[in-house]
Structures are given as C-alpha cells and as structure tokens.
N, C-alpha and C positions, 0 to 999 in steps of 0.2 A: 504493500500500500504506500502510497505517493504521501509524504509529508509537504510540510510549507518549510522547506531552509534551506532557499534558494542563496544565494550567495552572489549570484554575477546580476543578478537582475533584481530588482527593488519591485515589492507585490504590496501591493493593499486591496484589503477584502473587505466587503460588509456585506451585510445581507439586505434585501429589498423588503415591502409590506408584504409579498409573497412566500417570504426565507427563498428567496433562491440568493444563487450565490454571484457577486459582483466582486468584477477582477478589474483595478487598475493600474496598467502597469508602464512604465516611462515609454514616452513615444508612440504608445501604441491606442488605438479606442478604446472606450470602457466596454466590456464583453459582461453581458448576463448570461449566466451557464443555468438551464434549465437542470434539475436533480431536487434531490432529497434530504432532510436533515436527519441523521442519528446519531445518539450516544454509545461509546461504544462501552464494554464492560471494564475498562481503566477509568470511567468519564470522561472520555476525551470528546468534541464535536468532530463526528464524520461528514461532512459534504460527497453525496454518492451521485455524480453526475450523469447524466442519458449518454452524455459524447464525453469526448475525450477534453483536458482541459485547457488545452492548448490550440487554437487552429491551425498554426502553420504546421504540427507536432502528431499525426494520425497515429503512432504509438505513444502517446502521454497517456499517463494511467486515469483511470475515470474517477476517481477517490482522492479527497485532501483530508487529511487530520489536521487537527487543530488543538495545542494545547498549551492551557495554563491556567487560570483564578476564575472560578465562578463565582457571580454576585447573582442582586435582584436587585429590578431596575423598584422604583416604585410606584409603578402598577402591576406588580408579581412577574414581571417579566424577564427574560436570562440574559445576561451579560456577559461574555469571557474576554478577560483583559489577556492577548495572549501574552508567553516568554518573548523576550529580545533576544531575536536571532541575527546574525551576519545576514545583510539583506533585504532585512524585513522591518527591524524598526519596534518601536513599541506600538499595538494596534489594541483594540478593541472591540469587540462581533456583539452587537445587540440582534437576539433573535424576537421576533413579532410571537410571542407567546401569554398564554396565562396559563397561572396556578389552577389546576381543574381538579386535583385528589394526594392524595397523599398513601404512604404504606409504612410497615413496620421500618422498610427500610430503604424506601423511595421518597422523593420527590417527584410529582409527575405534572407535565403542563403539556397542553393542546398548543398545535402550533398551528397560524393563520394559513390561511392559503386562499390561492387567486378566487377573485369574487364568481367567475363563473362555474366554482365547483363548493358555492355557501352551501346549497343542501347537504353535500357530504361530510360527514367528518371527519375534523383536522388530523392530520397524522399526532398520536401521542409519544412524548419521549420520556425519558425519567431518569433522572443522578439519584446514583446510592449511596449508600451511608447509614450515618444514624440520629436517631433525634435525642435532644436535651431540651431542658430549660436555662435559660441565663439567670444572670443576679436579678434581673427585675424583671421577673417572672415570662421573658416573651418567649415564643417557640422558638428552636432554632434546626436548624439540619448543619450536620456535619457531611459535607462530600468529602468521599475519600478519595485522597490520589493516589498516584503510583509509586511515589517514594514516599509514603508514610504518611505526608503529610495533610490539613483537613483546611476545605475551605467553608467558613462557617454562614451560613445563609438565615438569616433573621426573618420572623413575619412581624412587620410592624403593629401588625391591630391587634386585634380584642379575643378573646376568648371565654367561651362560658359552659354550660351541660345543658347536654336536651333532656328530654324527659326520659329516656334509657341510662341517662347519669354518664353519657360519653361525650367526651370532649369534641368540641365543637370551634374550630376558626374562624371568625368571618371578619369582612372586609370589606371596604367599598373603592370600586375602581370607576375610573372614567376610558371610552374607546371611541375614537374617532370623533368626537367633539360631544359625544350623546353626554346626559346626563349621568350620574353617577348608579351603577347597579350592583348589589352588595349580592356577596358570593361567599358561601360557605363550603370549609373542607372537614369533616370527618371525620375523628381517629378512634380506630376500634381498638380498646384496651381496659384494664382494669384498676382499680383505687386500691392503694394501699397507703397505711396512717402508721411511719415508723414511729411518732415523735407527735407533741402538741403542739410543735413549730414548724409541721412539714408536712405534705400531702405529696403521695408520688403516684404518677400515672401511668402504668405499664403497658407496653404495647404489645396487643397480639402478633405470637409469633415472633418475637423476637425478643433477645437475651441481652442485646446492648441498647434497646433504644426505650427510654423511658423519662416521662419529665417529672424532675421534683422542685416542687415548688417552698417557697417558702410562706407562711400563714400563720395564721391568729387563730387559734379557739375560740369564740364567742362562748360557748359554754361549755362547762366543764362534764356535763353530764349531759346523757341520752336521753330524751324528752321522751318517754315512752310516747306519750300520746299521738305524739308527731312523727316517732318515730324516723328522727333524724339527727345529725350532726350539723352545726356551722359555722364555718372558718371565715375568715377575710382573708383574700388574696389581692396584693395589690399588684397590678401590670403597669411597667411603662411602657410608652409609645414615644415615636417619633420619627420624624417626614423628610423629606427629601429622598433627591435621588441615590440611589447606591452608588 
C-alpha cells in the first residue's frame, strides 16, 4: 500500500463536502480523485481510490495512508493533523463527518457523501480504543496508535440516564446553515458504586473501557420508598474548535 512521503514532490491533500480526496501539487491542476474513506485497524485514514492516483502514472497504486493525531472538530467531526514528512509539510485532513454511535471500544461517525446518493446511507467508519472519564466529568475516547501511544478525543456536552439507567450523550450540532439539531449516542453498560465519592460506569463487553466519575451522595441512605440512590455529578463543558 502507497503511503504519503513523497520527498521530491510537495503534496497537499484535503478532503471535499463529499470526502473525496483533493490533490495539490506544485505546477500541476488540482485533481479530485473519486474513492472511499477507511480506517484501517492501526487507525490510520485509508483513501481507497476507483483509479490510480496519479494520471501521468497508470501503475501508481490506488491506496494513500494517512497518518498521525486524531481530534474532533466541534461539530463531532474528525480531524487528523498529519506527521511532518520530507515533502509534505505539516497538513491537516478534516473529514465531512458526524458522531452517529459509539461501542465498548469504538468511536463511530457516518460520513457525508454526494447529495445525489442522500437517500442512501453514508458509509460508516470507526477509531478504536477505549473510553474514560476526565477530571470534570466529560467523556472521553482514547484512540490507540501504533506505537503505544493514545490520542484523547473529548465530547464536549452533557450527559445524563434514560429510563433503563444507561448513559446517554447528547449534543446539539448545527449542518449547512440549518438550525441547530440535538443528537444522542448510547452507551450500553452497567453502575457500579466503589466509594461515596465515585460512580463508575462499565461498558458492555469490554474490560478496559469504563467511566468513573466523581460525585456527591445527596443521601446517605436508601429511600426505601423511592427506592433509589442520589448523587450530584458535576460536568464541564467547553467550545470551540479542536
């Protein structure tokens, strides 16, 4: 598979409202290369193109990798600041995506594509890892890389339980100039109460990825009547772009 560290030639890439992939390169026209987006199981972005990725070049491989720092833009959407390579420079790839679900040990977002294929649905990708809570209380994903190391992805809003007592995201985004439309993700998992200053939420299915929070007892004792516990948790927030 065709990496990006070219050396003799100077490449810059982003991606269109489509994710396809956009090549500019010294001297030459800007080229839209029709193809596909995937994650592969390092997390790296693969660009899987229909042609080759070169025109003057009829054996250029149809595959670009792409790697280095995942973020989130702040409208849930993915960001990779790539490595600085000889040739390439320092870049950054924002893909047209949103946060659509979550898993014990995914991240997973719906990615846009051309408006004459809206009835269909978007191709889904997803970075792995594992989830935590931070110090003030907000979700976060750890994506793992290849050398050990984890890029941390925060959701900025709110969280609360539905009526099955499972943790619930939700968030309000703005797309294409519409009003704001609030979207909820999910997480199937179980309560556990080590401590009177701690609430930890265990994710089904998996043995690394669970949030513990920090929290208040409101009361010391179980209400029969009510048949319940209740804690204060306080979350921060906070905006702008990644």
């Amino acid at each position: 598979m065709y990496t990006a560290r070219r050396s003799s030639i100077r490449l810059r890439y982003q991606f269109d409202e489509a994710n396809r992939l956009t090549v500019r390169e010294r001297l030459r026209p800007v080229r839209v290369v029709d193809g596909g987006v995937t994650i592969d199981a390092k997390n790296r972005l693969v660009y899987r193109a229909q042609d080759t990725l070169r025109e003057d070049d009829p054996a250029a491989p149809h595959a670009v990798t792409f790697d280095g720092d995942w973020s989130l833009t702040d409208q849930h959407g993915l960001a990779l600041s790539l490595r600085e390579r000889s040739g390439l420079g320092r870049q950054r790839l924002y893909l047209n995506a949103a946060l659509t679900g979550a898993e014990s040990d995914a991240l997973i977002f719906t990615l846009a594509q051309d408006a004459s294929h809206e009835r269909v649905p978007g191709r889904r990708v997803a970075l792995f890892g594992r989830w935590r809570a931070d110090a003030r209380n907000r979700l976060a994903f750890l994506v793992q890389k290849a050398d050990g190391s984890e890029d941390r992805l925060t959701l900025q809003g709110g969280w609360e339980l539905d009526e099955h007592q499972q943790l619930v995201y939700r968030d309000r985004r703005r797309s294409s100039g519409r009003r704001p439309e609030e979207h909820t993700v999910t997480f199937d998992g179980a309560w556990d109460i080590p401590g009177a200053d701690r609430l930890v939420y265990r994710l089904a299915g998996s043995s690394s990825s669970a949030f513990e929070f920090l929290a208040g007892l409101r009361t010391r004792s179980l209400i029969a009547s009510e048949g319940r516990l209740v804690y204060e948790v306080g979350v921060g927030f906070s905006s702008g772009r990644a």
